[in-house]
C-alpha positions as CSV (number, residue, x, y, z in Angstrom):
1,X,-25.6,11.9,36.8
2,X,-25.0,8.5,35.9
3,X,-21.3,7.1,35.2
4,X,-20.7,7.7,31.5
5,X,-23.2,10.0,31.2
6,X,-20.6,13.4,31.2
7,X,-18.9,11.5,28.2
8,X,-22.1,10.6,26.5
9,X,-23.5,14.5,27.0
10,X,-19.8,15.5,25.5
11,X,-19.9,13.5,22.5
12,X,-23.3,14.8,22.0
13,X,-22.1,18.4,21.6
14,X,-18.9,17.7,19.5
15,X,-21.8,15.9,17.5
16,X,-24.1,18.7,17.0
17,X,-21.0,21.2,16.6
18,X,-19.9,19.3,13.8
19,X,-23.3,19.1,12.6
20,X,-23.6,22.9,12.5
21,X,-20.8,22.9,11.1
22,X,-17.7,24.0,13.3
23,X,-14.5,22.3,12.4
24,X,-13.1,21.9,16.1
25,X,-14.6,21.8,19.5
26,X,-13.2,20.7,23.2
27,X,-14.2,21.6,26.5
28,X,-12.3,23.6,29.1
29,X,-12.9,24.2,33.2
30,X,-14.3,28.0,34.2
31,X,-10.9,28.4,36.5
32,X,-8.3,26.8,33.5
33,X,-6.6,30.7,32.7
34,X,-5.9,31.9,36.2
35,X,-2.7,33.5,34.3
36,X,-5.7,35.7,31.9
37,X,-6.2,38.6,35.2
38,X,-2.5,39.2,35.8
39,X,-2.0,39.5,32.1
40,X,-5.3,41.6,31.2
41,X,-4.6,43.6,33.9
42,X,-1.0,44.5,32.8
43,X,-2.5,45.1,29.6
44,X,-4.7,47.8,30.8
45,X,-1.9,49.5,33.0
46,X,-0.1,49.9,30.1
47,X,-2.7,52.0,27.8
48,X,-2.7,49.3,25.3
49,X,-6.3,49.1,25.0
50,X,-6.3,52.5,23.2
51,X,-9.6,53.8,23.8
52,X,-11.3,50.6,24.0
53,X,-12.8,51.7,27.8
54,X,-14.7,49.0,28.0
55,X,-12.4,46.3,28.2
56,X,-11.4,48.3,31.9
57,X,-14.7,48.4,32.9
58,X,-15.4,44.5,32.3
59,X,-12.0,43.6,33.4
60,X,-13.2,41.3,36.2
61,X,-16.1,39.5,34.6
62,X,-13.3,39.2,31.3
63,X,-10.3,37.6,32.9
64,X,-12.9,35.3,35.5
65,X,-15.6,33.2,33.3
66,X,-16.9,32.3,37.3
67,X,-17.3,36.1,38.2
68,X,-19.2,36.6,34.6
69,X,-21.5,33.5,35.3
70,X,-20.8,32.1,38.7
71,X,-23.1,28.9,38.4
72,X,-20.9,28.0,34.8
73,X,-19.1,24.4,35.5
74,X,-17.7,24.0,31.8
75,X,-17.2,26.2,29.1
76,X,-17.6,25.1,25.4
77,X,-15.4,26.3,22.7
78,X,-16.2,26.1,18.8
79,X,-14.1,27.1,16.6
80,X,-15.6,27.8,12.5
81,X,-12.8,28.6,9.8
82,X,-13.4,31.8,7.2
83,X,-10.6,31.1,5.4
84,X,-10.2,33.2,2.5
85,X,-10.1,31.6,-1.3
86,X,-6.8,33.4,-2.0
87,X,-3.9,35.3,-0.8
88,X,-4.9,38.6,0.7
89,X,-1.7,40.1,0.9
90,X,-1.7,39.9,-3.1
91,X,-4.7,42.7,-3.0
92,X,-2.3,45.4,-1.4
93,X,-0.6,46.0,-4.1
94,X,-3.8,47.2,-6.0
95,X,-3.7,50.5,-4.4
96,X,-6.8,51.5,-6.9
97,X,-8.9,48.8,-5.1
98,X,-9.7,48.8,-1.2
99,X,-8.8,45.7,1.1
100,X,-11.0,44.5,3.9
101,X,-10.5,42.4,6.1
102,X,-11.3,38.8,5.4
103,X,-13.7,38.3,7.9
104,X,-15.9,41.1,7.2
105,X,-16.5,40.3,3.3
106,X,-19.8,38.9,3.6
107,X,-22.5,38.8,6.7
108,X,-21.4,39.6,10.2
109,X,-20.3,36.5,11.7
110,X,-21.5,37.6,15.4
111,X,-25.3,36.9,13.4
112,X,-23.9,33.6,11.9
113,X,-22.0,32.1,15.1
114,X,-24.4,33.1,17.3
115,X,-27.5,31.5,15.6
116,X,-25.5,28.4,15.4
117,X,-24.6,27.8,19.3
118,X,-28.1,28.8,20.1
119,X,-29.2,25.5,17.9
120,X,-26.5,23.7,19.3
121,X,-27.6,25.0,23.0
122,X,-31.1,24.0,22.8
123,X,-30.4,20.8,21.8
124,X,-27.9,20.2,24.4
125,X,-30.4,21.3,27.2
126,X,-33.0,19.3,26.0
127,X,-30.7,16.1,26.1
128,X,-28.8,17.1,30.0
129,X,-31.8,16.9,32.1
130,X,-31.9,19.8,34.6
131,X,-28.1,21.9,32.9
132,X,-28.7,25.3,32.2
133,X,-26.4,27.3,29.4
134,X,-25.6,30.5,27.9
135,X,-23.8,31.6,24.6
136,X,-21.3,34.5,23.8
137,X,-19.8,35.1,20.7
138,X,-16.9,37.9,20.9
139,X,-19.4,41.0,22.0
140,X,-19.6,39.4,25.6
141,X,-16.6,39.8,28.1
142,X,-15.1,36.4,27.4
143,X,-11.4,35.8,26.9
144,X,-12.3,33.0,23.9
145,X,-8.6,32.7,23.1
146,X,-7.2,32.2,26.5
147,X,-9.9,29.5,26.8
148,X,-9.6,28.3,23.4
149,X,-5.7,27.3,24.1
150,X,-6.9,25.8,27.9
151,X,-9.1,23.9,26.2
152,X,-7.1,22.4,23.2
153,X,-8.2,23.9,20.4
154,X,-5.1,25.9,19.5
155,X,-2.3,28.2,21.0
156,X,-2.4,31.8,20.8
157,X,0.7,33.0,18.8
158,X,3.4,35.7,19.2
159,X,0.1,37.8,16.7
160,X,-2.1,36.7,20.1
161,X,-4.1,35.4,18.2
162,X,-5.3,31.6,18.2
163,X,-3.1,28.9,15.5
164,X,-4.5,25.3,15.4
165,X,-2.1,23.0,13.9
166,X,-5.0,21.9,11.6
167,X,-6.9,25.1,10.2
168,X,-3.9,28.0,10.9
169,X,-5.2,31.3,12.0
170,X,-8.5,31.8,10.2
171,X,-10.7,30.6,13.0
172,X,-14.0,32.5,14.3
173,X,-14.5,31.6,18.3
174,X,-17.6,31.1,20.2
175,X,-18.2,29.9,23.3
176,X,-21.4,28.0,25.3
177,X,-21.2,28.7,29.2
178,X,-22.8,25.8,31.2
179,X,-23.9,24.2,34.3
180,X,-23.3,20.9,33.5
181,X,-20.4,19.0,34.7
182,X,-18.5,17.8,31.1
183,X,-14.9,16.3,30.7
184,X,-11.8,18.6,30.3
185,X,-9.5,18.7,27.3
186,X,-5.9,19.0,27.6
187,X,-4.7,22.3,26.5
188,X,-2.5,22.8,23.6
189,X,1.1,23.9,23.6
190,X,3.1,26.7,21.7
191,X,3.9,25.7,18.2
192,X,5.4,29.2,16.8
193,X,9.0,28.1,17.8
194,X,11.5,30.8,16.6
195,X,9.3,31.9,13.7
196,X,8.7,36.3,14.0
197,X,7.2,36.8,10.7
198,X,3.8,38.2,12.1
199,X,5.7,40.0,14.0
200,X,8.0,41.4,10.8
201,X,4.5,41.6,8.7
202,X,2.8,44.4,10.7
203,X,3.2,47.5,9.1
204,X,2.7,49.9,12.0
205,X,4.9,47.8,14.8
206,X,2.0,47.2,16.6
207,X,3.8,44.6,18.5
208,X,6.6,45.8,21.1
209,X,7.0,42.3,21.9
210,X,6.2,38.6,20.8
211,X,2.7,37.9,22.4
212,X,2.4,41.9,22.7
213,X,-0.5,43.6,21.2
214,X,-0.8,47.8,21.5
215,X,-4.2,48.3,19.9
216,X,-3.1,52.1,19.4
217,X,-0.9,51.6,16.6
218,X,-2.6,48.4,14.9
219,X,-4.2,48.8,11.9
220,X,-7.6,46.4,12.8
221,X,-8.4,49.3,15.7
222,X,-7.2,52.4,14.0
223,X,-9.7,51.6,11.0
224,X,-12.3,50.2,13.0
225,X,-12.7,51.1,17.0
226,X,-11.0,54.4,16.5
227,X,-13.3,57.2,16.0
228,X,-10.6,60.2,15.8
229,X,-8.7,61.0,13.1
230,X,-6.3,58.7,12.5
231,X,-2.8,59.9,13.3
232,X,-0.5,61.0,10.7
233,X,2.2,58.4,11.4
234,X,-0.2,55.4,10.4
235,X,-1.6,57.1,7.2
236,X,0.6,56.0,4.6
237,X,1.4,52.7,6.5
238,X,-2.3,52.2,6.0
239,X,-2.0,51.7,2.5
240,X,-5.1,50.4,0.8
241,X,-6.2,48.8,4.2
242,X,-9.8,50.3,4.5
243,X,-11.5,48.0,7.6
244,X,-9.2,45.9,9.2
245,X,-5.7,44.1,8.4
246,X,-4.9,40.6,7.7
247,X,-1.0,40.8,7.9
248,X,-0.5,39.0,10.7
249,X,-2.5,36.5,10.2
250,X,-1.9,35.8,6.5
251,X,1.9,35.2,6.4
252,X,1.7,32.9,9.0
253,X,2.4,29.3,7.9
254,X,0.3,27.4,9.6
255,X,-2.0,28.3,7.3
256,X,-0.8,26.2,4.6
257,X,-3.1,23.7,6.5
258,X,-6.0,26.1,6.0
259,X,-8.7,25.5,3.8
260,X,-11.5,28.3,2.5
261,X,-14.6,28.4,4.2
262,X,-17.5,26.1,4.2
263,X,-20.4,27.8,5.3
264,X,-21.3,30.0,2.2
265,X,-22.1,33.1,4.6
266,X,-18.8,33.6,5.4
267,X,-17.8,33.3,1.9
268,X,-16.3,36.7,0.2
269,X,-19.0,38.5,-1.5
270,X,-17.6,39.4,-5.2
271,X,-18.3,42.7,-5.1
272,X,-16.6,43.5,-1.3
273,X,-13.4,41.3,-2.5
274,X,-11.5,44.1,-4.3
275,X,-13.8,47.1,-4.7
276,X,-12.6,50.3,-6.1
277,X,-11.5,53.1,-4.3
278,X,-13.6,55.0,-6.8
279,X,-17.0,54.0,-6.4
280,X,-16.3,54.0,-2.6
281,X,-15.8,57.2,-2.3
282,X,-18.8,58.1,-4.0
283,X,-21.4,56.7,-0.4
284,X,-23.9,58.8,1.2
285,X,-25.3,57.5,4.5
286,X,-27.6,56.1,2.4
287,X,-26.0,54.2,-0.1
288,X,-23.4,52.9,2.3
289,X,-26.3,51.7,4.5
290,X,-27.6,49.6,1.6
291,X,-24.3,48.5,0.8
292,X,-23.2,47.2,4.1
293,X,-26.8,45.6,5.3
294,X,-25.8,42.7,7.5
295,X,-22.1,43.3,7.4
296,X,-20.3,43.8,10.5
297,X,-18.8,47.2,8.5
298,X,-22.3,49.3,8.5
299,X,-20.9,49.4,12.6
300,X,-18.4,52.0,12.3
301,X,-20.7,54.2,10.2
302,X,-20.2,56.1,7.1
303,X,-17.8,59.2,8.3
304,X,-15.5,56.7,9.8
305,X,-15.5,54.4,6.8
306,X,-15.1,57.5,4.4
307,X,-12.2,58.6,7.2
308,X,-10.5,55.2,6.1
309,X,-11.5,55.0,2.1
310,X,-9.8,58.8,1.8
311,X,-7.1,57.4,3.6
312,X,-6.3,54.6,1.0
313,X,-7.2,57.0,-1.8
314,X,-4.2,59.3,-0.8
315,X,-1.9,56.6,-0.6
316,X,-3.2,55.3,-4.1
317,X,-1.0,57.9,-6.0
318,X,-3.8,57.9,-8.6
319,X,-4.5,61.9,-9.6
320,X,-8.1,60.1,-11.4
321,X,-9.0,60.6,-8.1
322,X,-8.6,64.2,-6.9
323,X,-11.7,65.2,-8.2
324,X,-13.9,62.9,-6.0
325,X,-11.8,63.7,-2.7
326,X,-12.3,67.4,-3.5
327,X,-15.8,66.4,-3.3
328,X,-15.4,65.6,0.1
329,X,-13.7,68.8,1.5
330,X,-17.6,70.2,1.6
331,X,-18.4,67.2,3.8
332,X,-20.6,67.9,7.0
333,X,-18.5,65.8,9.2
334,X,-15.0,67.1,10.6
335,X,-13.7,63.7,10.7
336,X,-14.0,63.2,7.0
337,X,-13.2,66.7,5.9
338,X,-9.7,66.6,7.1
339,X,-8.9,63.0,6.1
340,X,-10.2,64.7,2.8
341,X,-7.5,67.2,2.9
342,X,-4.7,65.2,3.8
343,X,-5.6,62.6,0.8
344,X,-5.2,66.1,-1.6
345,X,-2.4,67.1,-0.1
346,X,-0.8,63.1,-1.0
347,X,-2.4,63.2,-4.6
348,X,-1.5,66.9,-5.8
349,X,0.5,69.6,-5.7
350,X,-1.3,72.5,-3.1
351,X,-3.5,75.0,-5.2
352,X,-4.4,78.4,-4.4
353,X,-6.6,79.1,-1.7
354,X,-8.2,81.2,-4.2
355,X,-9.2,78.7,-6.4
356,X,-10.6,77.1,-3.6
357,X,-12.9,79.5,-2.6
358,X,-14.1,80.1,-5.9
359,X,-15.1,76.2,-5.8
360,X,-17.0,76.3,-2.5
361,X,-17.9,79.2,-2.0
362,X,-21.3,78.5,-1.9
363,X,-20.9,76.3,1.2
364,X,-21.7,76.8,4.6
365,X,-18.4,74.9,5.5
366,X,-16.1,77.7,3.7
367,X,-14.6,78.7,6.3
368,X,-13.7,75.1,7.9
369,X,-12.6,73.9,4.9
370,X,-10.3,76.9,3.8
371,X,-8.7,76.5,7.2
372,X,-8.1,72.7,7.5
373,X,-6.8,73.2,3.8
374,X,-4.5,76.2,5.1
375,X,-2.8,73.9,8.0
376,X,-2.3,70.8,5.9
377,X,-0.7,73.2,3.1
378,X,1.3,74.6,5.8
379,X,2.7,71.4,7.2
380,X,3.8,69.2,4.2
């Protein structure tokens, strides 16, 4: 390469990221987060991972960009903001509506961040003569945050996730692996001083220490990569949280430099900002496959999102609702049959076994659903 040319082939990117409109980029080395193996590997040794089995498997290739790519020279990293229009702590309080998680409101970002750094990637080859690239976009084993703070764009807080002193915590990641040799940013440095209160926020303790995550009592996994019932202890902490939890996230005051999104794809869709509880509970597989087309939600499936809607619906303390949770005790999935019983047993007083059967008798499920009804009576 010629001198200048590295600079010239930077500025080019940070051009056409801005262009595609991310709000940061800088550049990092593939060897900047030697620390990332030691820690990942602690990580794993200590269950936190929950069921998450393949974070184990892809433990190498995760914690060494190198052993992922070995030809990769410098790694990329674009940062977008989702940040919400308004508070979404005020929504918890609604316990008749459902809260989901900022970032999966409107289209899957995975679609939207990875069609961007493909444009951005093309262009970049076309202009460094002879560089080759690839692009990830969370789904991939790449540590974006540990390379995200190497490379300047923020510092991951005591909530592990990234802070930028400029757009807070409401940052998407993506990352563009390649060959070409492009100059290093400095990384950033921990602003969270003594500040706990994502710590303080999380309503299941789901971090033992500052910088700590254990997936198996955070919200964000138990409602999302969990596929078991969820366990007792976390129901009513759950409140109205249906897919995901912004807690963390949202009380921390960096974000007082946030601003909402820009790209209108990420923006909230009206009818997934607050919806109710009600008409949730009323999805087939069909009708909850229409309603979550494109959104990183239709993922987990129906059972587990009814798992989590039945969930909130118990803790709503609104008897309105009995009749459609009944509904579900005749459900062909165990999963949501029993989160079905435990919302009945939160909204009304036990009935009869009895008057029950005389309801579903007619089902094949009878049996199932007189027992799971049985035990929950049993232990309140």
């Amino acid at each position: 390469m010629r001198a200048g040319q590295p600079d010239k082939l930077k500025q080019f990117i940070i051009d056409e990221a801005r262009a595609h409109g991310f709000d940061l980029v800088a550049v990092t080395r593939p060897d900047a987060i030697p620390q990332a193996e030691e820690r990942l590997r602690q990580y794993l040794a200590l269950g936190r991972h929950a069921t998450m089995d393949w974070m184990e498997e892809t433990a190498l290739r995760r914690s060494r960009p190198d052993a992922l790519w070995p030809e990769v020279r410098s790694v990329i990293v674009l940062a977008m903001n989702y940040g919400p229009d308004s508070n979404p702590l005020e929504l918890l309080q609604e316990r008749n509506k459902a809260a989901i998680s900022v970032y999966a409101q409107n289209r899957d970002y995975h679609d939207i961040i990875k069609g961007k750094l493909k444009g951005i990637a093309s262009r970049f080859v076309a202009r460094a003569a002879g560089a080759d690239v690839k692009v990830f976009v969370d789904t991939a084993p790449v540590m974006e945050k540990p390379l995200a703070e190497a490379a300047g764009v923020g510092w991951q807080g005591k909530h592990t996730n990234l802070v930028s002193r400029s757009h807070g915590s409401w940052l998407f990641l993506g990352t563009i692996f390649t060959t070409a040799e492009l100059p290093a940013d400095e990384p950033d440095s921990d602003h969270c001083g003594s500040c706990r209160a994502c710590l303080d926020a999380c309503p299941t303790q789901a971090f033992p220490a500052p910088y700590q995550l254990d997936a198996r009592r955070c919200i964000s996994y138990l409602t999302i990569e969990h596929k078991a019932p969820i366990a007792p202890e976390f129901r009513k902490a759950m409140g109205n949280r249906i897919y995901g939890c912004d807690d963390c996230l949202a009380v921390c005051p960096w974000n007082k430099f946030a601003e909402s999104a820009r790209e209108a794809k990420l923006k909230a869709r009206e009818d997934l900002k607050s919806p109710d509880l009600a008409s949730l509970l009323g999805l087939d597989d069909a009708a909850f496959r229409e309603l979550f087309t494109g959104s990183p939600i239709k993922r987990i499936g129906r059972d587990r999102f009814i798992r989590n809607v039945l969930i909130a619906s118990g803790n709503s303390g609104r008897s309105e609702l009995i009749e459609r949770v009944e509904a579900h005790l005749a459900d062909p999935s165990p999963l949501v049959r029993g989160a079905a019983v435990w919302a009945l047993g939160e909204l009304s007083e036990p009935e009869p076994l009895s008057a029950l059967r005389m309801r579903h008798a007619a089902h094949e499920n009878d049996l199932d659903v007189l027992t799971e009804w049985r035990n929950a009576v049993k232990n309140q």
